[in-house]
C-alpha positions in Angstrom: 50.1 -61.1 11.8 52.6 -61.9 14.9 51.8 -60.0 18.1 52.8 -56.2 17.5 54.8 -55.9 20.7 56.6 -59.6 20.0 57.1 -58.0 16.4 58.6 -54.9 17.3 60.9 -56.1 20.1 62.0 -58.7 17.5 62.7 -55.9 15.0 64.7 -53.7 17.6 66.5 -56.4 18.4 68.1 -56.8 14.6 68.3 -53.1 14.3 70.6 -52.5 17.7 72.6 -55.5 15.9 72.8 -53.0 12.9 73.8 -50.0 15.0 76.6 -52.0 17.1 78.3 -52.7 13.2 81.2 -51.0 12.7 81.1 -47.9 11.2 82.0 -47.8 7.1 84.1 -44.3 8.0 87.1 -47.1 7.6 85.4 -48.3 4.3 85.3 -44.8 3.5 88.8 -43.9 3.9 90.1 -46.9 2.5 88.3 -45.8 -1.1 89.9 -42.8 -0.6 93.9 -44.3 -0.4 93.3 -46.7 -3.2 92.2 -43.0 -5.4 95.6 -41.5 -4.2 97.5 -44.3 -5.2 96.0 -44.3 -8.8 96.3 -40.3 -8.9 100.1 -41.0 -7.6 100.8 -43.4 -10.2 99.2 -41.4 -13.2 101.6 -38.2 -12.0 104.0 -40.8 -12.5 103.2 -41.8 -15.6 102.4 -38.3 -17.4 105.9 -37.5 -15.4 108.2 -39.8 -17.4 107.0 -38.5 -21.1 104.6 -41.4 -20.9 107.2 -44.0 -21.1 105.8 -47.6 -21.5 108.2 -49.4 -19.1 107.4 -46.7 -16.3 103.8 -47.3 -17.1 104.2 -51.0 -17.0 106.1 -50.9 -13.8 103.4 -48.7 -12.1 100.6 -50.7 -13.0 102.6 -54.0 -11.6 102.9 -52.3 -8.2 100.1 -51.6 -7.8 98.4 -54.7 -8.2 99.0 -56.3 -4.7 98.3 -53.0 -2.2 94.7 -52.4 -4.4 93.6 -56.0 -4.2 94.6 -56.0 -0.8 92.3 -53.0 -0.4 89.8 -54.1 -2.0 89.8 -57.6 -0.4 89.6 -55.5 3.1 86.4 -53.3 1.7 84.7 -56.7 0.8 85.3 -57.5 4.3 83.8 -54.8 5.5 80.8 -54.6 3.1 79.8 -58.2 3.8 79.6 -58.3 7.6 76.9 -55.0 6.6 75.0 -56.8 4.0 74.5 -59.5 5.9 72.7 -57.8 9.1 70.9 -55.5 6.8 69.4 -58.7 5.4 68.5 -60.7 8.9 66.5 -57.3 9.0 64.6 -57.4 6.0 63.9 -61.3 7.1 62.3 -60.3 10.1 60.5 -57.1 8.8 59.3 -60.2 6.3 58.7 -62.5 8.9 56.8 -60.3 11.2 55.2 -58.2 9.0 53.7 -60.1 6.1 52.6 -58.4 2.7 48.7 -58.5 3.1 46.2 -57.4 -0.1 45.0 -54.0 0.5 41.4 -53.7 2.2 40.1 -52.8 -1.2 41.4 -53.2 -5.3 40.3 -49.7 -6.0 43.2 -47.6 -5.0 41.7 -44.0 -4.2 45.0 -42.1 -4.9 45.8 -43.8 -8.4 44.9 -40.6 -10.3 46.2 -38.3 -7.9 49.8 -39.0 -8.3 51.0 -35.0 -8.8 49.7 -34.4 -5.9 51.3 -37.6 -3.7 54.4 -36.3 -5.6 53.9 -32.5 -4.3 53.2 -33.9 -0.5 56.8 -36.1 -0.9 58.7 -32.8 -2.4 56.9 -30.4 0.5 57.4 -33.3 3.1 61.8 -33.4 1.8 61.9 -29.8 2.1 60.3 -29.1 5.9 62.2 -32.0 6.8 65.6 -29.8 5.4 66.1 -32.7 2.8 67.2 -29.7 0.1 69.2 -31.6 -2.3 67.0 -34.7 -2.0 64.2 -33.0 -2.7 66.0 -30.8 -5.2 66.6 -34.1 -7.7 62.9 -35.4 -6.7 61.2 -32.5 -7.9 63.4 -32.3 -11.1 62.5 -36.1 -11.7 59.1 -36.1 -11.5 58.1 -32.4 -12.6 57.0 -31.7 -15.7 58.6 -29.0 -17.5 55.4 -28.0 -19.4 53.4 -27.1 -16.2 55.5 -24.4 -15.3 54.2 -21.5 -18.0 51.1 -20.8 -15.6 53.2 -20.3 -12.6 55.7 -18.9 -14.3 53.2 -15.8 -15.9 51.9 -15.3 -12.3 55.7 -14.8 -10.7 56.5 -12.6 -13.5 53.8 -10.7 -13.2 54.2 -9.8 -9.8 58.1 -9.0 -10.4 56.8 -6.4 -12.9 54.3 -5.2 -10.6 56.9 -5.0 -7.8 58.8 -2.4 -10.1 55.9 -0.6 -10.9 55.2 -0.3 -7.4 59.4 0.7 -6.6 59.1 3.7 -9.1 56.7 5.7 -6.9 57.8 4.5 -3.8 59.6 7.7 -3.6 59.8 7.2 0.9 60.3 3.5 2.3 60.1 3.3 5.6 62.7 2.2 8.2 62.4 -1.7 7.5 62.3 -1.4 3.7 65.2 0.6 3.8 67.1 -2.1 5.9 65.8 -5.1 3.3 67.7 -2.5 0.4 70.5 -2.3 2.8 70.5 -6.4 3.2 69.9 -6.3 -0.8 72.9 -4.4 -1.6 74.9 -6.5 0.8 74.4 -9.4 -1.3 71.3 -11.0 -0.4 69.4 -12.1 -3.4 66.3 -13.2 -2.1 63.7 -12.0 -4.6 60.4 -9.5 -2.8 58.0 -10.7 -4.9 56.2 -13.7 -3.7 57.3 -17.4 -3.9 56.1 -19.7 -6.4 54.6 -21.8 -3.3 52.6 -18.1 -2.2 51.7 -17.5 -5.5 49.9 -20.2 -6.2 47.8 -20.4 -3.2 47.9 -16.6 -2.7 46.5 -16.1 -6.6 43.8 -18.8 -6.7 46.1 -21.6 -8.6 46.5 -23.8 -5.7 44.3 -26.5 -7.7 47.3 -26.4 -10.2 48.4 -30.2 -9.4 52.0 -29.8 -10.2 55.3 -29.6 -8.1 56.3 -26.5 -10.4 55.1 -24.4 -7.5 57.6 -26.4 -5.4 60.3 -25.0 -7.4 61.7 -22.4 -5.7 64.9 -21.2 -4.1 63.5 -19.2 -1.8 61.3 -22.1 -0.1 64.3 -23.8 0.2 66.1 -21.2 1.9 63.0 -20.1 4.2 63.2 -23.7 5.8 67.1 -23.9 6.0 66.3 -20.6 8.6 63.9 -22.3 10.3 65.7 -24.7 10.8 68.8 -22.6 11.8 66.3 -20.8 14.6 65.3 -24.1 15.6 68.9 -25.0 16.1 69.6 -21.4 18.1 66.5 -22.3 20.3 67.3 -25.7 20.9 71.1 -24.4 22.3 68.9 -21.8 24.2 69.9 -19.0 22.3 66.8 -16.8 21.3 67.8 -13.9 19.6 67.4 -15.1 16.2 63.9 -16.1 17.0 63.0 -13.0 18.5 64.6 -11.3 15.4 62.2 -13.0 13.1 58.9 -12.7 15.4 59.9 -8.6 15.6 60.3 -8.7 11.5 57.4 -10.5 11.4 55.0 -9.3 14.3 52.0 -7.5 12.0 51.2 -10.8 10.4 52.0 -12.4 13.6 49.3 -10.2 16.0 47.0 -10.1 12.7 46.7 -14.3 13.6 46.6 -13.2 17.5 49.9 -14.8 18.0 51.8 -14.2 21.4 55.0 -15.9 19.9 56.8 -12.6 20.1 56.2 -11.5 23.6 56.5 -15.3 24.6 60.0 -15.2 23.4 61.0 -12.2 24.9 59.5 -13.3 28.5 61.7 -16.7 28.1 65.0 -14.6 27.3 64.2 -12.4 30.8 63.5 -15.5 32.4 66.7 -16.7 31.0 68.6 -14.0 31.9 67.3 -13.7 35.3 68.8 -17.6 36.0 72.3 -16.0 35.9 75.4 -17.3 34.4 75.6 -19.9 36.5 72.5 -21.7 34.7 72.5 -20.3 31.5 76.5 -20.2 30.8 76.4 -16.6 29.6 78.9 -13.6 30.2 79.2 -12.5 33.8 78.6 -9.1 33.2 75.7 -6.3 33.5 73.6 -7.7 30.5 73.1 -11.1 33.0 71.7 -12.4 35.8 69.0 -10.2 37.6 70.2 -6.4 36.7 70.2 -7.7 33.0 67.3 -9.1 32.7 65.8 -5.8 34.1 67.8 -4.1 31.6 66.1 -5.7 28.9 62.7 -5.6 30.2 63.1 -2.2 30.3 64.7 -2.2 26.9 61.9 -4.5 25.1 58.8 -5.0 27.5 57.4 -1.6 26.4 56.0 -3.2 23.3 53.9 -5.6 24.8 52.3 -3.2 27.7 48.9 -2.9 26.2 48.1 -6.8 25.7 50.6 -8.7 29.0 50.9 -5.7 31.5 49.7 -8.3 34.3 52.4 -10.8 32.7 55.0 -8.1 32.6 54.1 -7.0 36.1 54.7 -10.7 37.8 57.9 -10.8 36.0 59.1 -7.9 37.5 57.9 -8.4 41.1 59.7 -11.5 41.1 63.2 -9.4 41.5 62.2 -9.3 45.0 62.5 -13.1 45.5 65.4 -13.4 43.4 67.4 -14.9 46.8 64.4 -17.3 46.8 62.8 -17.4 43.7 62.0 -21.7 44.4 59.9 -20.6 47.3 58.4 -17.3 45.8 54.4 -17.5 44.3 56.3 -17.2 40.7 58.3 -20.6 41.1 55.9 -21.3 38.3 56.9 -18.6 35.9 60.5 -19.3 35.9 60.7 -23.0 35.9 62.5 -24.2 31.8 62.3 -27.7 32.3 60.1 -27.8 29.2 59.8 -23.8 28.2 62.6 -24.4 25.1 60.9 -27.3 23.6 57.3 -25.5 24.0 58.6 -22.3 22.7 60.5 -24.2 19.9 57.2 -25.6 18.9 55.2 -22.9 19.2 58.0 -20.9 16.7 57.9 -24.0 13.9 53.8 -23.8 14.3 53.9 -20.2 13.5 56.7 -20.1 11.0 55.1 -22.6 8.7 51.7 -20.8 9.2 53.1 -17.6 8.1 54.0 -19.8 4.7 50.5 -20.8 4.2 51.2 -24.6 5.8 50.4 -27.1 8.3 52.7 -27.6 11.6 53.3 -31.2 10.9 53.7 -32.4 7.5 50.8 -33.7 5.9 52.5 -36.8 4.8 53.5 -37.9 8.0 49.6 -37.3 9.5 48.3 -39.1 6.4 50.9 -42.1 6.7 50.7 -42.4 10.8 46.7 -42.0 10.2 46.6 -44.8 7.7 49.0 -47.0 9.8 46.8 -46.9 12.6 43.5 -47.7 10.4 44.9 -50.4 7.9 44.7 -53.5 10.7 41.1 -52.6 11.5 40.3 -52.3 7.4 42.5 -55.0 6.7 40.1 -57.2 9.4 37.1 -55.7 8.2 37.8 -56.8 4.7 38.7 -60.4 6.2 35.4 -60.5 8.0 33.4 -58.8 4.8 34.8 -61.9 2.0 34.1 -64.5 4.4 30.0 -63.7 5.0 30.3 -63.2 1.2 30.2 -59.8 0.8 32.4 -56.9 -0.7 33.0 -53.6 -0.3 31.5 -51.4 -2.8 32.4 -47.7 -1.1 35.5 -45.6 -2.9 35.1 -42.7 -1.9 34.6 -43.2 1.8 36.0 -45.7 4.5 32.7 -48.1 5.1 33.0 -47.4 8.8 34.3 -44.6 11.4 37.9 -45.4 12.1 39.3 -44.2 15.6 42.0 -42.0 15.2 43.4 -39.4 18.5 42.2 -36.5 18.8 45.0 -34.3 17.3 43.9 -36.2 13.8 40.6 -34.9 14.0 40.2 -32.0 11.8 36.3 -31.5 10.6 33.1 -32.2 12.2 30.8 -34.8 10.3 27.2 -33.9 10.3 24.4 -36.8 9.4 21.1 -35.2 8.2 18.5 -36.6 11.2 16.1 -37.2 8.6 17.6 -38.3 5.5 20.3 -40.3 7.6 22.7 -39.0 5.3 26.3 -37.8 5.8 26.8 -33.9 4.5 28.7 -33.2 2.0 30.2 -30.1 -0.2 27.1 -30.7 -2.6 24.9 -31.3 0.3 25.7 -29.5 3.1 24.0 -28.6 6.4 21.6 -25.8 6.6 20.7 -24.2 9.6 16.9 -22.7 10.0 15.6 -20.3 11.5 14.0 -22.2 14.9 17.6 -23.0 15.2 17.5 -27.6 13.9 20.1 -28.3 11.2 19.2 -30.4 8.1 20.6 -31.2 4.5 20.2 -28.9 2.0 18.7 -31.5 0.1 16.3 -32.5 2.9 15.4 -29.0 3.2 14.5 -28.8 -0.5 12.2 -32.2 -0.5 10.5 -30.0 2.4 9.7 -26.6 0.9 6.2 -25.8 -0.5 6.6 -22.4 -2.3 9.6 -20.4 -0.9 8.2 -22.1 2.8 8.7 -25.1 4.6 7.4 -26.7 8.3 10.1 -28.0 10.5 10.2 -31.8 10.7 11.3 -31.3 14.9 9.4 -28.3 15.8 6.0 -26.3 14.7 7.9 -23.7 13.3 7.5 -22.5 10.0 10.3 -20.7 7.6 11.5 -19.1 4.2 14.4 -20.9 2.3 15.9 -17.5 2.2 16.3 -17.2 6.1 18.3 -21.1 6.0 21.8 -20.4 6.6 25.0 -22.6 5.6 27.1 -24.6 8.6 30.3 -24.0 7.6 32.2 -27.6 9.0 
């Protein structure tokens, strides 16, 4: 394989060619005036009783100006093709097809659920439609009855549950309010929370994917993410009020963090944030809505609260004041933006990232070192035999680290779900199995220590 770095700038290099092309907007609209003359000439036609000789002389004219059209959108098609092909020459070139590290493919009888992490991965990435047509092309129709029963039988118990609901309280009687306004979103769970919220989530099928309101909670959160990133944060405060019980429940501070960054905000003034000029901004309206909001966080950030409002002191000088720190939003929009998209997905039962990105960047960054190992493995005459684990460790950061790996100090073995670590009672950690081969009744001698034990007192490592 060429040198990564050589590869890449190569790569860059035909791509910036691609990007300095022409747009096809021109393309675009020159498709649309050959329609119009066709649509012209039909209303023509159909106006003249569908006389031959009009017909005939409409068709002639337009001969020429369509070819010519055409001739042009050739043109521009060509000068496209060909720089999207120098590309795909140098991806070829640079980047060679190799043989997988091993002829057992791992995934080859998992393909519902490669086909769930594609439809999930479309929809956080706001890909609706795309997804839409994905999931309706590789669903099967027949897997829907068991999520189906599940929905509908939470709609019916969502009725049952309306008829002696006799006194909502404040926020279900705004959701009515919302409801009768139009807003069809259903209150029974989503097919996506019933599943994992009903113990189906081994159901390998995209059905559960097949949901308007998943499709609609991302287009928000995207929306939000859209507000924040145009440093508007009411809508994200909005939904971490509506949401705070689940929210505190996980020990979040996404609420009060948002809130803090719209005082901070505030305090800047209109000439750095670009709001109104008026009594809701700058340092009296950021007091104002301290006062209007802080009260709901004074039990868990009354020191945080306190340093926000001693800093209207140094509001002359606030670059020189000990709370410089506090106010600075170089990065605060970005950080709060991600701590929002962390929390919203969370809240849905998912992962920050999307686990098809961490599984593809994960398995880019191990392939050269299997792909060399496999090299180095054929040519002392030897294979690899493993298929359900990689045959060595493969460095990966730190943020792709997700469960500890425990080897049994005596067996040599790695845990697993069948086998997993025990602790006993003197406090060493072994396999279950090695703990087994080591019992003599219901007791058994530590291999490490003199201590002595029951199998009863052994307790699981959860890892």
């Amino acid at each position: 394989m060429a040198n990564p770095v050589t590869a890449m700038e190569a790569l860059q290099k035909e791509l910036d060619r691609l990007n300095r092309r022409p747009g096809l907007s021109a393309t675009v609209d020159k498709v649309d005036q050959i329609i119009e003359m066709l649509i012209a000439a039909k209303d023509e036609i159909v106006k003249s009783g569908m006389d031959k000789y009009v017909a005939s002389a409409s068709v002639t004219k337009l001969q020429n100006p369509i070819k010519a059209k055409f001739e042009q959108i050739n043109d521009d098609l060509k000068g496209v093709v060909a720089t999207q092909r120098k590309l795909g020459k140098s991806l070829d070139k640079h980047f060679p097809v190799k043989d997988l590290p091993s002829e057992h493919d791992a995934m080859a009888d998992q393909e519902p659920l490669i086909n769930r992490a594609i439809a999930m991965h479309l929809l956080r990435e706001g890909q609706f439609s795309v997804a839409s047509t994905f999931i309706e092309e590789t669903g099967d129709a027949a897997t829907l009855d068991p999520v189906n029963t599940v929905i509908e039988g939470q709609e019916d118990q969502v009725s049952a549950d309306d008829e002696y609901d006799d006194e909502p309280m404040d926020e279900d009687r705004d959701n009515d309010d919302e409801d009768d306004e139009g807003n069809d979103e259903d209150e029974y769970m989503s097919p996506l929370e019933a599943v994992t919220g009903s113990g189906l989530q081994q159901l390998k099928t995209l059905s559960s994917l097949q949901s308007h309101e998943l499709e609609a909670k991302f287009s928000q959160m995207y929306s939000i993410l859209q507000d924040i990133k145009s440093r508007n944060l009411l809508s994200a405060i909005e939904w971490a009020r509506s949401n705070s019980v689940e929210l505190e429940a996980r020990g979040s501070n996404l609420e009060f963090e948002l809130s803090k960054l719209q005082y901070v905000w505030l305090f800047k003034g209109p000439s750095v944030n670009g709001l109104p000029d008026d009594e809701r901004n700058g340092t009296a309206g950021a007091l104002l809505y301290a006062q209007q909001n802080f009260w709901r966080f004074g039990n868990r950030y009354t020191g945080e609260i306190q340093q926000l409002a001693n800093a209207q002191i140094y509001a002359c000088n606030l670059a020189e004041s000990p709370y410089r720190h506090i106010f600075s939003t170089e990065t605060a929009f970005a950080d709060v933006a991600s701590s929002f998209t962390r929390e919203f997905c969370s809240l849905l039962g998912l992962s920050a990232q999307s686990p098809l990105y961490i599984a593809v960047t994960a398995g880019a960054l191990a392939l050269p070192l299997l792909i060399k190992y496999q090299q180095a493995a054929r040519a002392k005459g030897t294979e690899w035999t493993t298929t359900n684990e990689l045959a060595f460790e493969t460095p990966l950061p730190e943020k792709m680290l997700y469960h500890s790996i425990f080897v049994c100090p005596v067996s040599k073995e790695q845990t697993t779900e069948q086998n997993p670590p025990m602790m006993i009672p003197c406090g060493h950690v072994l396999a279950k199995e090695t703990l087994q081969r080591l019992l003599k009744g219901t007791r058994f001698k530590c291999p490490y220590c003199p201590a002595e034990g029951l199998e009863k007192d052994a307790r699981r490592i959860m890892i």
